[in-house]
N, C-alpha and C positions, 0 to 999 in steps of 0.2 A: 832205705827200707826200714822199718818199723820192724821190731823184734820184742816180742814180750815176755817179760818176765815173772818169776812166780817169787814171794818171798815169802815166810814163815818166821814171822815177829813174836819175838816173846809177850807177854800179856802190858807188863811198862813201856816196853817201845810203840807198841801197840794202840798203850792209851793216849801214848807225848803224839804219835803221828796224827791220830784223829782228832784230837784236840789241835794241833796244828794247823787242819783242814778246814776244825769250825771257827777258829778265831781270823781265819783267810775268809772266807764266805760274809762271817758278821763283818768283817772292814768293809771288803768289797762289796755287800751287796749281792752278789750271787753264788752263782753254782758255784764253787771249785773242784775239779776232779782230782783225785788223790794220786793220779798222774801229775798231774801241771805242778803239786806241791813238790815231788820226791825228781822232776826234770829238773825243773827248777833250783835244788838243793843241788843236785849234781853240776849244775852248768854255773852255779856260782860257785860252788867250790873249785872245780877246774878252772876259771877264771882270777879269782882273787887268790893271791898268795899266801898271804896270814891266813886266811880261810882254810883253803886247802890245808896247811902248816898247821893249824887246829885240830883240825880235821883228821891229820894222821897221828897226831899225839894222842887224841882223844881213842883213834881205832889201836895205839900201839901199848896203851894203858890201860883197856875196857879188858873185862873179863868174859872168853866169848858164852852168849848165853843158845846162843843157836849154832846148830851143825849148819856153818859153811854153806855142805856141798847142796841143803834142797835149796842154793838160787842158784837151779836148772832153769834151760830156757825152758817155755814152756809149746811141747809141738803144737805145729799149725797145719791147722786143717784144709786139705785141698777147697781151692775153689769151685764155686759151683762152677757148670758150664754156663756160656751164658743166655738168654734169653733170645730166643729168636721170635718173633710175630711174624706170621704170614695173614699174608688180608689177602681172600678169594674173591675174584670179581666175577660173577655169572653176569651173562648178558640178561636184561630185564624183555620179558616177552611183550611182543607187542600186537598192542589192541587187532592190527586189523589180524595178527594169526589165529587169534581166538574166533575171531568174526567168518571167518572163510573155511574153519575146520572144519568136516560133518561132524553132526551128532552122535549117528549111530554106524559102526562099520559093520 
């Protein structure tokens, strides 16, 4: 399950992130979403040890510049219900009941 989150970056982290996203886009060639960059940092840090080990020096030496607590999840919105189509079939009237009705009652 997919959980989303909200973060609230100082205006320098802010600019290292997005510039991180375009120098990702001009390699590759495409889209990058600013997801796939910040999974990505997470799943190679949890993976690589010196990384990770960077990683915590760097967070146990920074100075913090944001309150923590706003990375709240952020709530999710119920689903819609879903669509249902109904297709109505009427019988198609046929010629000879037109032809044998009277005209006038």
């Amino acid at each position: 399950m997919d959980r989303k989150y909200t973060a609230v970056l100082d205006d320098d982290t802010l600019d290292a992130f997005e510039q991180l996203t375009r120098v990702a886009r001009r390699r590759l060639g495409r889209h990058v979403d600013k997801v796939e960059i910040f999974s990505t940092l997470v799943l190679l840090a949890a993976d690589d040890v010196s990384l990770r080990d960077q990683l915590i020096s760097a967070v146990a030496t920074a100075t913090p510049t944001a309150d923590t607590s706003s990375l709240t999840p952020t709530p999710r919105r119920p689903s819609p219900p879903p669509i249902v189509a109904r297709y109505v079939t009427r019988p198609r009237p046929r010629l000879q009941d037109h032809l044998h009705r009277p005209m006038h009652q």
